[in-house]
C-alpha positions in Angstrom: -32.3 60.0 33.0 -35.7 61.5 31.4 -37.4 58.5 28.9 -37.6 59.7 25.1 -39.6 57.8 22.9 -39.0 58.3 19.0 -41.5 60.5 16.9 -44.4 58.9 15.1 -47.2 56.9 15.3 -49.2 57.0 18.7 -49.8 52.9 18.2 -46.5 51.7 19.6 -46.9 53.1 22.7 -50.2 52.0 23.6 -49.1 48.7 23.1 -46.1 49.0 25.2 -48.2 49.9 28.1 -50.6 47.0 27.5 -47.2 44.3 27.2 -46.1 46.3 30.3 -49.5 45.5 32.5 -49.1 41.8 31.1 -46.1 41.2 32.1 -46.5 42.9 35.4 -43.8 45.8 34.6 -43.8 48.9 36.3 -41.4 51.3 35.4 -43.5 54.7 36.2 -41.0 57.0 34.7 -41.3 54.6 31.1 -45.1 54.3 31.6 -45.9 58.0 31.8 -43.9 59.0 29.0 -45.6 56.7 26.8 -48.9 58.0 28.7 -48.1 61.5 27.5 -47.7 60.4 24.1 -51.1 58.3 23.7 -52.9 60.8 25.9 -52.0 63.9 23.5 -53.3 61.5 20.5 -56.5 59.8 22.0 -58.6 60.9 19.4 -56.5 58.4 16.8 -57.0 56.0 19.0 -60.2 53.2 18.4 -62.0 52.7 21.5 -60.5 49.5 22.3 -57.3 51.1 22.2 -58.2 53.9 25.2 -59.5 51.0 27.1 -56.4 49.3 27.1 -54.2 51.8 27.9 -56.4 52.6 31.0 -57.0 49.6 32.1 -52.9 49.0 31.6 -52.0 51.7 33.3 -54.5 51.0 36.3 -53.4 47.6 36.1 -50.0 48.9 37.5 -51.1 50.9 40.0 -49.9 54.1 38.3 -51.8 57.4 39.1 -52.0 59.3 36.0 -54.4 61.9 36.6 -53.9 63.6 33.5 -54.2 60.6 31.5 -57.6 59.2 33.0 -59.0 62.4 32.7 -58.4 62.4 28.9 -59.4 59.0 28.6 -62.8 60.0 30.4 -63.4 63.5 28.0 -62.9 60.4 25.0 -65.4 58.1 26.2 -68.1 60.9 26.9 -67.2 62.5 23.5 -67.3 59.1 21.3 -69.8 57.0 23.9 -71.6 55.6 20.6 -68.2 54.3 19.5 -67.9 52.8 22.5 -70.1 49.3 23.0 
C-alpha cells in the first residue's frame, strides 16, 4: 500500500519525521514519503527546520540519498542563514 499524505503545507511533515526519530519509529515507506514532500519544499523551510529533518531521518537509519543531497544544495545556498 503506497503512503499518501494530504496536500498543503510542507510544515506537517517535517514534524512528523522529527516525532518519528523521537520516538524511535521507523516506518521507511511513511518516512520517505514525507521526505519527498519536505525535500521538494526545502526552500520554505527555516534552517532549523532542514536540520531536523536530516538529523531525523539519520536518526533512523534511513538512506535518503535524494533527500540529503537537497538538504546539502540548502545549506551551501543559505549558509549565512545558517548559524
Amino acid at each position: 500500500m503506497a503512503c499518501r499524505f494530504p496536500p498543503g503545507t510542507v510544515m506537517p511533515y517535517r514534524v512528523y519525521v522529527w516525532a518519528f526519530a523521537t520516538l524511535d519509529v521507523k516506518d521507511e515507506e511513511l518516512l520517505r514519503a514525507a521526505a519527498r514532500r519536505v525535500t521538494a519544499r526545502f526552500r520554505e523551510l527555516k534552517p532549523q527546520d532542514v536540520a531536523n529533518t536530516v538529523w531525523a531521518i539519520a536518526t533512523l537509519g534511513v538512506k535518503d540519498e535524494e533527500l540529503f543531497e537537497a538538504a546539502a544544495r540548502q545549506v551551501t545556498g543559505r549558509i549565512r542563514e545558517f548559524d
